[in-house]
N, CA, C and O of each residue as an XYZ file, in Angstrom:
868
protein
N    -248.064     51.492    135.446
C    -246.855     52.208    134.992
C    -245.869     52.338    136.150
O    -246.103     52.921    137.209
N    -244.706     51.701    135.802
C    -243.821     52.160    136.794
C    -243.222     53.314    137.329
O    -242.924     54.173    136.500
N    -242.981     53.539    138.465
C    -242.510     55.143    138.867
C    -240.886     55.283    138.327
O    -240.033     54.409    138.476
N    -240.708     56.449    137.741
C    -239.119     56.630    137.267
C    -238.121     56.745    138.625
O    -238.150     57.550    139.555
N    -237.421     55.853    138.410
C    -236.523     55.989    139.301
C    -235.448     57.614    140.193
O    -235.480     58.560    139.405
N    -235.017     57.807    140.900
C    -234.572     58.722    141.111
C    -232.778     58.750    140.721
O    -231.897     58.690    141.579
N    -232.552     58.852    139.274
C    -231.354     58.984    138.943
C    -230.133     59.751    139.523
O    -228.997     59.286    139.619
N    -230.429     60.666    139.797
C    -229.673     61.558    140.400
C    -229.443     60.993    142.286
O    -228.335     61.284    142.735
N    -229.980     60.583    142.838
C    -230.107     59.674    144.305
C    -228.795     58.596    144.288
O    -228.017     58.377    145.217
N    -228.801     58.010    142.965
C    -228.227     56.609    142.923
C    -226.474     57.595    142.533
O    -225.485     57.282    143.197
N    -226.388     58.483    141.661
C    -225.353     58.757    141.500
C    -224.735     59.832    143.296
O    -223.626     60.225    143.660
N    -225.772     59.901    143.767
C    -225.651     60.688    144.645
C    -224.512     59.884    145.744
O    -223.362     60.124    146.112
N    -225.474     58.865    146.012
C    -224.819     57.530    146.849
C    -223.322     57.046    146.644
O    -222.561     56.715    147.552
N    -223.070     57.064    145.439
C    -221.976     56.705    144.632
C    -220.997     57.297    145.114
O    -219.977     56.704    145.464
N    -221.209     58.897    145.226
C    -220.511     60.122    145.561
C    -220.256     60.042    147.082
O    -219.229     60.537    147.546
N    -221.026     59.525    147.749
C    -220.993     59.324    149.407
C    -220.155     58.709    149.729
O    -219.457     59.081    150.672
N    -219.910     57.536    149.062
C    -219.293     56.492    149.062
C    -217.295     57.159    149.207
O    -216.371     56.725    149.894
N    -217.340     58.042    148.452
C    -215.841     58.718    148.426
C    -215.766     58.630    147.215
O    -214.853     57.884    146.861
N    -216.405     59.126    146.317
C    -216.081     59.095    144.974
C    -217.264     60.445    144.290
O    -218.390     60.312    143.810
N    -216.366     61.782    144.523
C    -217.149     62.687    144.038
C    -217.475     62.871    142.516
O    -218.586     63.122    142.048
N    -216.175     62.684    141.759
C    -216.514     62.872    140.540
C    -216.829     61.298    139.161
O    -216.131     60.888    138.234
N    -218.038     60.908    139.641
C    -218.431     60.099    139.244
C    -219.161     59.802    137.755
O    -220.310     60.242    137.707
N    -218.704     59.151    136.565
C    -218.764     58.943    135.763
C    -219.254     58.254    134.511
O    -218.608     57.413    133.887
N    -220.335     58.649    134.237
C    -220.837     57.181    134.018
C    -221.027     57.385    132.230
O    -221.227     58.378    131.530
N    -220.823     55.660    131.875
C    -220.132     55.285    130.655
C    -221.190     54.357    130.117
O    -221.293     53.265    130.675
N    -222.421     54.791    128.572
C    -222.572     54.134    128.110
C    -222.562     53.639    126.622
O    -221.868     54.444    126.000
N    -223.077     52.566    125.698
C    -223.206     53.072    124.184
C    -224.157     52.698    123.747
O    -225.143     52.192    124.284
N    -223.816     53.033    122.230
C    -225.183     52.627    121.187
C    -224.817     52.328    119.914
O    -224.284     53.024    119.050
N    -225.150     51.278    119.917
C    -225.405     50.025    118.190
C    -224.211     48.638    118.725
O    -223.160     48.254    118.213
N    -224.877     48.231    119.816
C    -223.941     47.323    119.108
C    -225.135     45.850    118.500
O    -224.790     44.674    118.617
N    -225.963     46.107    118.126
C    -226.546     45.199    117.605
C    -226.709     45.414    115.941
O    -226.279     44.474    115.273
N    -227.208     46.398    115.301
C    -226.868     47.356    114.364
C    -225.959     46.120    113.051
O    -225.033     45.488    113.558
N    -226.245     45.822    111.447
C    -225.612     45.005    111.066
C    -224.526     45.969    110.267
O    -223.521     45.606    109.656
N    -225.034     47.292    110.459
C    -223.469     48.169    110.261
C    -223.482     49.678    110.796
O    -224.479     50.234    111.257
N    -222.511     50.114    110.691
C    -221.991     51.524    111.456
C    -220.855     51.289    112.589
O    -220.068     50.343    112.597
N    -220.910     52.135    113.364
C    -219.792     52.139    114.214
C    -220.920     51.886    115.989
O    -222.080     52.130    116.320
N    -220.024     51.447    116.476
C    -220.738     51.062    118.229
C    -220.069     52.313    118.801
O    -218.901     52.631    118.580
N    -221.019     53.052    119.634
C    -220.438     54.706    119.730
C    -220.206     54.524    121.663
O    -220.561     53.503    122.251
N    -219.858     55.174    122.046
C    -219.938     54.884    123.638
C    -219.312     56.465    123.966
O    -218.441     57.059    123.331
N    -220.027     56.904    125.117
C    -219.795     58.012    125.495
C    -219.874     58.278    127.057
O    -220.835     57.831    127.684
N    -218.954     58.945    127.644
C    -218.759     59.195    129.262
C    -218.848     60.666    129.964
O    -218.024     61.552    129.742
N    -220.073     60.816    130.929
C    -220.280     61.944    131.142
C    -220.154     62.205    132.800
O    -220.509     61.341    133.602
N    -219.605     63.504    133.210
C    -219.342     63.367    134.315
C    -220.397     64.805    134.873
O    -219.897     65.923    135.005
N    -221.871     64.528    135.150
C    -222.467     65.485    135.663
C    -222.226     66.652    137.268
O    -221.998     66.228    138.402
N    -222.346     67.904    136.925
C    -222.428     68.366    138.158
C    -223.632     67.968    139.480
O    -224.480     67.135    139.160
N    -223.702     68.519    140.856
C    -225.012     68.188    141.415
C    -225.693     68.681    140.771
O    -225.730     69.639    139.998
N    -226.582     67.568    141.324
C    -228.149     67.948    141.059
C    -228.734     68.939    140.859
O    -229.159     69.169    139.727
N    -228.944     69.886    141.979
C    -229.177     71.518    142.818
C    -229.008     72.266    141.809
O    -229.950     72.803    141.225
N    -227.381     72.440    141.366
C    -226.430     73.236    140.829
C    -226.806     72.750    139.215
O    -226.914     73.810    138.599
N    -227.026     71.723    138.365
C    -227.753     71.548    136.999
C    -229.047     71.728    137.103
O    -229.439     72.318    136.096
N    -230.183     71.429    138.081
C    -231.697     71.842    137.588
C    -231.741     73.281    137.645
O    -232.649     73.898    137.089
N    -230.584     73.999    138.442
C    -230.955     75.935    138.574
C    -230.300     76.134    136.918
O    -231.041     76.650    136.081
N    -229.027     75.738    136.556
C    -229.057     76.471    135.200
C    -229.640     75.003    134.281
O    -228.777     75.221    133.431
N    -230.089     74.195    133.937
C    -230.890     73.269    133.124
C    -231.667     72.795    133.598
O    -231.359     71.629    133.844
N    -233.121     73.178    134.078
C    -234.047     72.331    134.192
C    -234.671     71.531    133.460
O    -235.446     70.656    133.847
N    -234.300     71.843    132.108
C    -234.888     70.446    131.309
C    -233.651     68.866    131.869
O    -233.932     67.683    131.677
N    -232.736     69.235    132.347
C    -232.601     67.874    132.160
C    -233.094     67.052    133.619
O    -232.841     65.889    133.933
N    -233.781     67.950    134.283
C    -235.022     66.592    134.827
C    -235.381     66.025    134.037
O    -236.248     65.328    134.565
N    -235.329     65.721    132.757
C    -235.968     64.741    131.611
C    -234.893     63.534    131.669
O    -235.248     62.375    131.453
N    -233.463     63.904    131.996
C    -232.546     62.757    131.526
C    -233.709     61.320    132.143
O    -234.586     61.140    132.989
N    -232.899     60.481    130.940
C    -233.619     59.194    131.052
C    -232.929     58.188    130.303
O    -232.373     58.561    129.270
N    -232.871     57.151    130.584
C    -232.817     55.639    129.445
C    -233.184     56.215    127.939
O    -234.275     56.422    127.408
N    -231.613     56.416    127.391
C    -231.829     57.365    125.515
C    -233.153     56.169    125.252
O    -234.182     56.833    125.121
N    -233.430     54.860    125.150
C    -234.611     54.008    124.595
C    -236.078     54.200    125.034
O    -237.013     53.545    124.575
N    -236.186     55.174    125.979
C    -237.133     55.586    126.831
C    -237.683     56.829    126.467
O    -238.714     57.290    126.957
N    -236.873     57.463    125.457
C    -237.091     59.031    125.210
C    -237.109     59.023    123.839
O    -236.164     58.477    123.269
N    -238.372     59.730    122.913
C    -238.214     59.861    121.786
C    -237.031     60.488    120.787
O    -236.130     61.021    121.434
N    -236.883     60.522    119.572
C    -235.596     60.744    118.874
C    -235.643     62.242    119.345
O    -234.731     62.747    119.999
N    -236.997     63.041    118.887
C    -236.866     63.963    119.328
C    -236.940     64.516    120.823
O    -236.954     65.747    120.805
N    -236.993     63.972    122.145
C    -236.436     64.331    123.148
C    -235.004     64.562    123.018
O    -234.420     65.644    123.086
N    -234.352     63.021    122.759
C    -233.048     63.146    122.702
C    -232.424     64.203    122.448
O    -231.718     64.815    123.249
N    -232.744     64.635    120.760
C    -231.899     65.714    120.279
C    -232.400     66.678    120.971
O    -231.769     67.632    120.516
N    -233.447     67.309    122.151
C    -233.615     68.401    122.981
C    -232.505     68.371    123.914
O    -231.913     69.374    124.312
N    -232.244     67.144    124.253
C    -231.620     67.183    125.996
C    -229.771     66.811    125.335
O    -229.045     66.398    126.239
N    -229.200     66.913    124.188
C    -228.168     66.581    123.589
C    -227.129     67.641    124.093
O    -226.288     67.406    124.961
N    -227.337     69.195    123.246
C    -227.029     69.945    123.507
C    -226.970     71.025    125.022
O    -226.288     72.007    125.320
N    -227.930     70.336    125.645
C    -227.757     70.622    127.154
C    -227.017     69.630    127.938
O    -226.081     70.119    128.571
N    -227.159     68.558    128.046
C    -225.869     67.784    128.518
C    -224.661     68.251    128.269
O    -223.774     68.402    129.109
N    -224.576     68.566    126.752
C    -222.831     68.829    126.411
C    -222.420     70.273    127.084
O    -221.259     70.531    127.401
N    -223.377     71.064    127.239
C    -223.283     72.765    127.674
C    -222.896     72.696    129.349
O    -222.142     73.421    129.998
N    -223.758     71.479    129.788
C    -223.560     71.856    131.247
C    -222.948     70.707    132.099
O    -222.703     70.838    133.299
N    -222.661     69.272    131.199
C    -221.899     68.446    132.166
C    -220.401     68.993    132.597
O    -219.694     69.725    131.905
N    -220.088     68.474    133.889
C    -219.054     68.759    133.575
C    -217.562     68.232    133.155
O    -216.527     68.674    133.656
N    -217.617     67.310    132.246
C    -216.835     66.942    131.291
C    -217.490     65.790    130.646
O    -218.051     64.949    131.348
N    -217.457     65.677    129.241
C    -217.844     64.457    128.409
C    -216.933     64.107    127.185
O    -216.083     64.819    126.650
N    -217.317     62.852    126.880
C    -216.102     62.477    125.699
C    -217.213     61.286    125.037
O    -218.100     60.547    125.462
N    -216.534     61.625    123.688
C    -217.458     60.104    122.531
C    -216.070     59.436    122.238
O    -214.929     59.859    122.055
N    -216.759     58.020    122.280
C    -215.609     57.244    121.225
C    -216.501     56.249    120.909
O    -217.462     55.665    121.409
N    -215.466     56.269    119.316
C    -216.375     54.748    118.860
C    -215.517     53.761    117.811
O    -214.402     54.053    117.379
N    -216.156     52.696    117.527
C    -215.163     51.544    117.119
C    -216.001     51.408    115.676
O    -217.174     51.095    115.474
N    -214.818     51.806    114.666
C    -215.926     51.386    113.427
C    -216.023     49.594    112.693
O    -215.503     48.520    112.995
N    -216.686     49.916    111.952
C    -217.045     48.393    111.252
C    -215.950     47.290    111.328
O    -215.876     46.284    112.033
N    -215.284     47.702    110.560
C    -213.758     47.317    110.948
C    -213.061     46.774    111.912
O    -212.449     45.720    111.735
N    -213.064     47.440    113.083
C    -212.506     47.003    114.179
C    -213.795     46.282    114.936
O    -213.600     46.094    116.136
N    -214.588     46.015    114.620
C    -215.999     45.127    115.333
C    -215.055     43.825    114.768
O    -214.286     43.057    115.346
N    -215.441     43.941    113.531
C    -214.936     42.787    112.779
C    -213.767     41.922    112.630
O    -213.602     40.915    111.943
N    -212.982     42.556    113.444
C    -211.667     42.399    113.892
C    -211.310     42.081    115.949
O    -210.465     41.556    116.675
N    -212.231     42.605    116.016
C    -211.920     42.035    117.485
C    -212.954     41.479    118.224
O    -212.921     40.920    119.321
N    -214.072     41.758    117.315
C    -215.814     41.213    118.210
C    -216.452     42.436    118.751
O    -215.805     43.428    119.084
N    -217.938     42.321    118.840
C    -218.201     43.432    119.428
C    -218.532     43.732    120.673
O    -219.209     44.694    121.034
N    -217.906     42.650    121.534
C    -217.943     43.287    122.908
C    -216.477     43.840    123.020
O    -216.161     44.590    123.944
N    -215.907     43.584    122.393
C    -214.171     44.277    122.676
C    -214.068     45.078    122.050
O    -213.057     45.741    122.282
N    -214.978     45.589    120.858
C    -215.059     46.763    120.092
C    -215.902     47.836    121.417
O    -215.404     48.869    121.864
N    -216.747     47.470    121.682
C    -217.391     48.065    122.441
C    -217.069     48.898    123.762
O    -217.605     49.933    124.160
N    -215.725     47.920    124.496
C    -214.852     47.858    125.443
C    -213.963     49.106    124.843
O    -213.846     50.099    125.561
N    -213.188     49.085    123.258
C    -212.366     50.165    122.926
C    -212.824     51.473    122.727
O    -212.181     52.441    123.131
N    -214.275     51.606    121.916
C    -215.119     52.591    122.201
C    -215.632     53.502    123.416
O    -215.770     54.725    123.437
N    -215.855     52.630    124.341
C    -215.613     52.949    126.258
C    -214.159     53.748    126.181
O    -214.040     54.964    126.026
N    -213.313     52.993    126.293
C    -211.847     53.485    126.535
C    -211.605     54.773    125.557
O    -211.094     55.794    126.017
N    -211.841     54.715    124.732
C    -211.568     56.157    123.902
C    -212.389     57.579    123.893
O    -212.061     58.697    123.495
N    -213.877     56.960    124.640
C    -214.596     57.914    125.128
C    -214.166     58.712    126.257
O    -214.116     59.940    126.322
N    -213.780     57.624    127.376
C    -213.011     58.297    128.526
C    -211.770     58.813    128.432
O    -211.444     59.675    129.248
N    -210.704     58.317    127.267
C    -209.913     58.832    127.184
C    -209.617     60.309    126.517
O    -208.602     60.998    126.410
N    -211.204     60.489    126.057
C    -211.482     61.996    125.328
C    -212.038     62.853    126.175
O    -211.686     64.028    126.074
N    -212.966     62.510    127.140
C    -213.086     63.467    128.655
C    -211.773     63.812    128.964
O    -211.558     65.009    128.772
N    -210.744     63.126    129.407
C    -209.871     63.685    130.439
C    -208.933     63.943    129.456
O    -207.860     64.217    129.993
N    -208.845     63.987    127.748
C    -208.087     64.953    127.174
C    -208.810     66.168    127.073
O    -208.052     67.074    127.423
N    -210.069     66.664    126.717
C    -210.558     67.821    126.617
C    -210.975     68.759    128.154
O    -211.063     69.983    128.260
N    -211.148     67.866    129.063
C    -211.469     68.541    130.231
C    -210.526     68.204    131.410
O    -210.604     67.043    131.813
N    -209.784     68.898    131.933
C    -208.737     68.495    133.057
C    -209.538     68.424    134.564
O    -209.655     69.025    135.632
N    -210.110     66.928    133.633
C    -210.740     66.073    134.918
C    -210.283     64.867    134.696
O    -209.652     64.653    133.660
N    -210.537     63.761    135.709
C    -210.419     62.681    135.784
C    -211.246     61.782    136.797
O    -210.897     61.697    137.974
N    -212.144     61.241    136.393
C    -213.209     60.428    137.305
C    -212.488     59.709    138.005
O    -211.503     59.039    137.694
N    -213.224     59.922    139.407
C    -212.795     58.942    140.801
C    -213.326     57.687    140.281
O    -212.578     56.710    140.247
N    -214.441     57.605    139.902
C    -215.372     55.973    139.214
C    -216.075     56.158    138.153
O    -216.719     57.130    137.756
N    -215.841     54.861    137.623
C    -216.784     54.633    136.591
C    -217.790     54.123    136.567
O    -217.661     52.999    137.053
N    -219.407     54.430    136.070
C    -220.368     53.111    136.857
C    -220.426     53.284    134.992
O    -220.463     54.229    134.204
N    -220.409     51.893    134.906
C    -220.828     51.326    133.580
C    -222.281     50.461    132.952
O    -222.574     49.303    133.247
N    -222.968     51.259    132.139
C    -223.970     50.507    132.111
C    -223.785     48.825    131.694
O    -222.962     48.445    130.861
N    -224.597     48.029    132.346
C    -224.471     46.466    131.833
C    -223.838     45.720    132.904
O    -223.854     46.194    134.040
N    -223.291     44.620    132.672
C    -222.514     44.255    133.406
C    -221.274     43.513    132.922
O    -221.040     42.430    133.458
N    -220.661     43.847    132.217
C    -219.296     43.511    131.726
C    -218.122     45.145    132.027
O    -218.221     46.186    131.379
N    -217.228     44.911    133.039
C    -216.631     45.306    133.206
C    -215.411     46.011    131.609
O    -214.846     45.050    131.088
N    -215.138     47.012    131.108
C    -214.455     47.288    130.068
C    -213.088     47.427    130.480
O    -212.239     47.757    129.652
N    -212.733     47.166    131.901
C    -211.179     47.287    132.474
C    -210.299     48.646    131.736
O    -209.280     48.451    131.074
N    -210.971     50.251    132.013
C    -210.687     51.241    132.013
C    -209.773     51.814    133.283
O    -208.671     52.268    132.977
N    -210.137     51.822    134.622
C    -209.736     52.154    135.354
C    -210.041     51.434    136.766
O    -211.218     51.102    136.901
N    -209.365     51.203    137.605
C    -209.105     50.283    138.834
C    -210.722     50.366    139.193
O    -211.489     49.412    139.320
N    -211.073     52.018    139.345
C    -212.583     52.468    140.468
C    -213.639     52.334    139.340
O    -213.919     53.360    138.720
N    -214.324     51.032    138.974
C    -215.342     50.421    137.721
C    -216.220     50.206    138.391
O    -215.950     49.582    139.417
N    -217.772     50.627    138.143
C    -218.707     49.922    138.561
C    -219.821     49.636    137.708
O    -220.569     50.556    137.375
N    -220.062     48.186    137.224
C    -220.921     47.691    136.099
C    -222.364     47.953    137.703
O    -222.315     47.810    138.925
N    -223.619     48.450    136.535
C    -225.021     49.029    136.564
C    -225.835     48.123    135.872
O    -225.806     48.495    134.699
N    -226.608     47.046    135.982
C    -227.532     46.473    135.416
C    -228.535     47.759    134.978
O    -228.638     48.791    135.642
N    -229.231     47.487    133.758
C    -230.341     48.491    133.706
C    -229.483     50.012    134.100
O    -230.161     50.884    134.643
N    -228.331     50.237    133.880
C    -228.256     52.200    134.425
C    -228.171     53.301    134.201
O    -227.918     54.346    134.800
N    -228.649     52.652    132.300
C    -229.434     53.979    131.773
C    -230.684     54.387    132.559
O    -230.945     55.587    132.479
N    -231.373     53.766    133.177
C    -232.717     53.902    133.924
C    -232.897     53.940    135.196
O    -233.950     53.819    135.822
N    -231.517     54.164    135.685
C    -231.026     54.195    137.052
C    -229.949     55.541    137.540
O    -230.119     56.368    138.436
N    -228.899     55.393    136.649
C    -228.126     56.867    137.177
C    -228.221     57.553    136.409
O    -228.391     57.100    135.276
N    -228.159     59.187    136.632
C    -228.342     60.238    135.721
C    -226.813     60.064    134.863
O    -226.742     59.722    133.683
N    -225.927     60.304    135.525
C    -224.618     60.281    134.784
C    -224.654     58.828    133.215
O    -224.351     59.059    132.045
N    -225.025     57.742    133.681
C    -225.625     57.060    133.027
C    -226.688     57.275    131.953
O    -226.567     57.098    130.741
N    -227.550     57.612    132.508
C    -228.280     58.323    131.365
C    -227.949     58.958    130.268
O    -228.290     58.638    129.129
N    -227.118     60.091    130.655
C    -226.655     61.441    130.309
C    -225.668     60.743    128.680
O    -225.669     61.024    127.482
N    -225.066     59.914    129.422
C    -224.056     59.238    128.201
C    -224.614     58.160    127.346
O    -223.933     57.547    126.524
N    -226.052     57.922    127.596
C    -227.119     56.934    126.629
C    -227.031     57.819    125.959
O    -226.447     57.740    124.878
N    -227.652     59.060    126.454
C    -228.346     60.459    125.337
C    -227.604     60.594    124.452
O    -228.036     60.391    123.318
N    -225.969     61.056    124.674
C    -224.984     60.962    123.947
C    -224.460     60.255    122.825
O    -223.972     60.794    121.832
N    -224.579     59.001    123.022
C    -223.777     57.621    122.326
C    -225.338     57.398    121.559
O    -225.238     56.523    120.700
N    -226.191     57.744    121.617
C    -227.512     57.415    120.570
C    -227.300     58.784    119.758
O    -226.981     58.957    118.581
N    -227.522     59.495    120.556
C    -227.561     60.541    119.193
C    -226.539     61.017    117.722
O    -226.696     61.506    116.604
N    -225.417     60.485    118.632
C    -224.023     60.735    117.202
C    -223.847     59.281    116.853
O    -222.914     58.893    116.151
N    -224.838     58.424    117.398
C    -224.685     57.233    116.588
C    -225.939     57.603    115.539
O    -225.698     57.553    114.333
N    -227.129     57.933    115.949
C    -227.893     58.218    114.577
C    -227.874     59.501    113.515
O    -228.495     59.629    112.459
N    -226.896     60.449    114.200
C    -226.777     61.045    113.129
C    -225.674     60.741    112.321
O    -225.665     61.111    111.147
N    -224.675     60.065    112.843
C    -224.079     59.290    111.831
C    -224.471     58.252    110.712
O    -223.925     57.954    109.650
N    -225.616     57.811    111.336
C    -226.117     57.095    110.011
C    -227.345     57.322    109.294
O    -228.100     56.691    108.555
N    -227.213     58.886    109.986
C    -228.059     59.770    108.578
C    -227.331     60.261    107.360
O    -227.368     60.172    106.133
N    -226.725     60.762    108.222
C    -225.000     60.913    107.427
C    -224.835     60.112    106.032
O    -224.954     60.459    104.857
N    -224.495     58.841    106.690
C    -223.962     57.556    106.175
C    -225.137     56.932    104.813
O    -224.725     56.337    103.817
N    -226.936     57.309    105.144
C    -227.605     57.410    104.096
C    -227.729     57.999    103.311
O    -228.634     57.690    102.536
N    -226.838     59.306    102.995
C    -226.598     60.176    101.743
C    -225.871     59.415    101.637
O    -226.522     58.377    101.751
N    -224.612     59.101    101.442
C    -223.820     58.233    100.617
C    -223.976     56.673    100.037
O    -223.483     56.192     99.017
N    -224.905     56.001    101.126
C    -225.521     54.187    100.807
C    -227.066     54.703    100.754
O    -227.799     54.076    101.518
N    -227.612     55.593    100.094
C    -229.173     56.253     99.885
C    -229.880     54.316     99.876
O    -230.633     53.932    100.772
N    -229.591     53.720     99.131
C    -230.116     52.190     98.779
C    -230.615     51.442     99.944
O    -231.645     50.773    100.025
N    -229.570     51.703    100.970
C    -229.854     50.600    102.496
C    -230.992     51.447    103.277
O    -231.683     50.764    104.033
N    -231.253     52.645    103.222
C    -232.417     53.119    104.071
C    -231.731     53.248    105.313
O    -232.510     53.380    106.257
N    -230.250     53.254    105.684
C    -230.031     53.672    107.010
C    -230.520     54.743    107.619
O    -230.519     54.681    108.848
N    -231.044     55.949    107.008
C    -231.738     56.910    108.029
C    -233.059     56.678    108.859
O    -233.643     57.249    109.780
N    -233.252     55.479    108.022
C    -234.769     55.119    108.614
C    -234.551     53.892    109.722
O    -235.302     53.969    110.695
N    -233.725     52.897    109.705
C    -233.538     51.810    110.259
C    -232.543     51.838    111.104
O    -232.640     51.158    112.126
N    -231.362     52.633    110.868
C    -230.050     53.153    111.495
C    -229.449     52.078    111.705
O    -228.687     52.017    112.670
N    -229.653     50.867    110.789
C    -228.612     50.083    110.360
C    -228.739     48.943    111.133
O    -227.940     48.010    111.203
N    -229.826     49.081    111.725
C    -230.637     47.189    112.887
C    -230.967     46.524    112.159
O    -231.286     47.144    111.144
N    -231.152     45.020    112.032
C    -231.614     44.257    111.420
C    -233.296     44.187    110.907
O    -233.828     43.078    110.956
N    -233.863     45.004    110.570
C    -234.917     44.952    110.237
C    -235.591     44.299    108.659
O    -234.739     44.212    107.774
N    -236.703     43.952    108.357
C    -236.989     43.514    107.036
C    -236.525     44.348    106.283
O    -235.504     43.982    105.701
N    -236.902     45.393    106.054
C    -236.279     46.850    105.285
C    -234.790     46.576    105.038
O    -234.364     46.947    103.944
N    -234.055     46.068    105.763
C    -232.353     46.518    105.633
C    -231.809     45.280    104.969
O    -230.922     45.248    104.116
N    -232.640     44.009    105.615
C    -232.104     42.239    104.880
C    -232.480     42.572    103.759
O    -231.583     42.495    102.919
N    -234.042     43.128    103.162
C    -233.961     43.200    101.684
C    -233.181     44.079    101.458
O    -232.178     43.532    101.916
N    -232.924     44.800    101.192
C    -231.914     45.947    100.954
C    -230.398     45.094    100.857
O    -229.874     45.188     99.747
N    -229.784     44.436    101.678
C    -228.818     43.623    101.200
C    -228.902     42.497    100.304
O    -228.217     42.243     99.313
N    -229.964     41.800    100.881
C    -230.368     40.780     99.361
C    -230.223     41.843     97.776
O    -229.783     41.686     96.637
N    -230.678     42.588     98.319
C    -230.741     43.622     96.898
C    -229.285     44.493     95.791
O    -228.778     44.590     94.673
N    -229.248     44.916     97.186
C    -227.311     45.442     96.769
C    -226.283     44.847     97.133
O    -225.158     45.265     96.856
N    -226.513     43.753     97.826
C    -224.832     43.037     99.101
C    -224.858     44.136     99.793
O    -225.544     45.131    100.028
N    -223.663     43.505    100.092
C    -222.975     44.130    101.569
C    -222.076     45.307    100.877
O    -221.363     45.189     99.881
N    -222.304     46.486    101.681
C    -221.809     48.219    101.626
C    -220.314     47.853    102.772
O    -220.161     46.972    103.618
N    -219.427     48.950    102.320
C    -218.228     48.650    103.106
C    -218.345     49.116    104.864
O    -217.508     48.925    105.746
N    -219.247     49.559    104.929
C    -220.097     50.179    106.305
C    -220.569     49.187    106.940
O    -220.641     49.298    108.164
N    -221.032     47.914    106.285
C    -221.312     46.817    106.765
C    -220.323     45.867    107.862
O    -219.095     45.780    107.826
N    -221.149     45.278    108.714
C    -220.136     44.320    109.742
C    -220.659     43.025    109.049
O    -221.776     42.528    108.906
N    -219.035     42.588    108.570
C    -219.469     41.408    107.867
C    -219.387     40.156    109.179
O    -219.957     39.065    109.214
N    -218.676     40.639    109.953
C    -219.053     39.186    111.217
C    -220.342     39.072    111.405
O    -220.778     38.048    111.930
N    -221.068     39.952    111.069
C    -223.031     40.128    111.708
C    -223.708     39.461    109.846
O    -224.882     39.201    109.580
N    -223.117     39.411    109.376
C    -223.972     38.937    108.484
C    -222.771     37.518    107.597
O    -222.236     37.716    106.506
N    -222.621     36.288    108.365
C    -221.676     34.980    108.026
C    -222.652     34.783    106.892
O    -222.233     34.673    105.740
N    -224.349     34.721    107.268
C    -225.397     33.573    106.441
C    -225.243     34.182    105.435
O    -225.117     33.550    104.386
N    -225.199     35.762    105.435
C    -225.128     36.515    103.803
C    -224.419     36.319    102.384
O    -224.640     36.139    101.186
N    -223.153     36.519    103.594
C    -222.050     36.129    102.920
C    -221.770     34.796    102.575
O    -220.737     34.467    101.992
N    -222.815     33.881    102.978
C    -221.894     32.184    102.707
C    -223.198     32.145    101.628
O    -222.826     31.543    100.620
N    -224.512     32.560    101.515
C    -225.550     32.297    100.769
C    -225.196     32.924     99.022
O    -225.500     32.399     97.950
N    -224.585     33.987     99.247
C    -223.785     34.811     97.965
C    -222.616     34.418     97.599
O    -221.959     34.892     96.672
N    -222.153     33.070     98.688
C    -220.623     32.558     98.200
C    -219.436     33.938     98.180
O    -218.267     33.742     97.846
């Protein structure tokens, strides 16, 4: 078993560097054959100063690393004690219309652009999970792996998973047929039959499903 990295170290460094209020930007679904690709940016206090009033979030971690129910534990403490966060997300629609790495890219941008409307902050840097730059702001830094590497990173996995799946719990009271509360809208056997069964729901990304649509004419 590998040892967990020291998240909070790596954002620490970042900060050394001349960049105190450091930011880190990630999302969730963009593989998903419908819903919205959610992306969210969180700008944590130190270390010191969050484990004295939140010690649970020594838990932050890689949202894929932490059960559904961790997540929704450590959700509401991120939002209570970072100090500033923002969601944005790109729905079906605009995937389908611009692709989903540029959907993904606008989702980024509207996340950050909802931090520094609700909180009169503004990040010195961005470390972005992945490595495709979203060309937000001059001070960008793409993170291979940095949900599992920086806390700030982390912090905004936790985020961008959780209002992406409760949105498509949401979204299964109204399409009850597709089983999105159970699958949250990934390509699984469950969801292809389910479209073989009903077609395609307007929630659907029809760029993610060409074979569907050309097999149903």
């Amino acid at each position: 078993m590998t040892e967990k990295a020291d998240l909070f170290l790596f954002d620490h460094l970042v900060q050394q560097e001349g960049f105190p209020l450091v930011c880190g930007v990630d999302e969730a679904g963009r593989g998903p054959l419908a819903g919205s690709v959610v992306a969210a940016a969180v700008i944590l206090p130190p270390q010191q100063e969050l484990m004295q009033k939140c010690p649970i979030l020594a838990g932050l971690n890689d949202s894929k690393k932490l059960s559904e129910k961790k997540r929704e534990a450590l959700f509401e403490p991120i939002c209570e004690n970072a100090l500033a966060y923002g969601i944005g997300q790109a729905d079906c629609t605009e995937i389908d219309e611009l692709n989903i790495l540029k959907a993904t890219f606008l989702a980024m941008k509207r996340a950050v652009e909802q931090l520094e409307k609700n909180f009169p902050l503004v990040p010195d840097i961005l470390l972005v999970d992945g490595n495709a730059d979203p060309h937000i702001m001059e001070n960008t830094r793409t993170v291979i792996k940095g949900d599992a590497n920086s806390a700030s990173i982390a912090a905004a996995s936790i985020l961008a998973k959780v209002i992406r799946d409760r949105e498509m719990i949401a979204l299964d009271k109204v399409y009850p047929q597709y089983g999105f509360a159970k699958h949250k809208g990934y390509p699984t056997k469950l969801h292809y039959e389910r479209i073989e069964e009903y077609g395609i729901s307007p929630i659907h990304r029809r760029s993610f499903l060409k074979k569907v649509l050309q097999k149903n004419g």
